[in-house]
C-alpha positions, 0 to 999 in steps of 0.5 A: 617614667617621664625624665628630664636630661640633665640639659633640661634640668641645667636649663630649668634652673637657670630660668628659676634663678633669672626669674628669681622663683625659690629653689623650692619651686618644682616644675610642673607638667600639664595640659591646656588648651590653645587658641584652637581649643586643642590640648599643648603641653605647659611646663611652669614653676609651682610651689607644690604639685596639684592633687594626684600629680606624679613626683619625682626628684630629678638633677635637683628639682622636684618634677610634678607631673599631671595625673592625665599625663603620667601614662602617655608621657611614661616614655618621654623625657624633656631635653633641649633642641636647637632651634632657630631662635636659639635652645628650647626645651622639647619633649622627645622620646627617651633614649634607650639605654645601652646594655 
């Protein structure tokens, strides 16, 4: 299942709070398309999840995922990467958990 770091989950709070959205917010996860016309990866604030969207709960936020979505992002998580303009979320494949 998609996860978020607790990094990621710090940072989307902080920008929740500085753009003053209500914590009842969740973020959502979904494809659209570029300039090019080529599917990107969106993350956004949204009240409620769209029809068929995944939802979990994780470091305090409701997480909605895209139903077109779900299976290819099963292995991932969003976390932070630095960056040269400074720290920025990114999708990354999930750390495997020692035994």
């Amino acid at each position: 299942m998609f996860q978020v770091t607790d990094s990621a989950a710090t940072a989307l709070r902080e920008a929740r709070a500085a753009q003053e959205i209500p914590d009842t917010y969740g973020v959502r996860i979904f494809a659209q398309p570029d300039e090019d016309g080529d599917a990107t990866l969106a993350v956004a604030f949204a009240a409620e999840p769209a029809p068929g969207d995944e939802v979990s709960e994780q470091g305090g936020t409701q997480i909605f995922v895209a139903s077109e979505l779900v299976q290819a992002l099963a292995d991932h998580e969003l976390d932070i990467a630095e960056t040269a303009e400074g720290p920025q979320l990114a999708l990354v494949p999930q750390q495997q958990q020692q035994p």
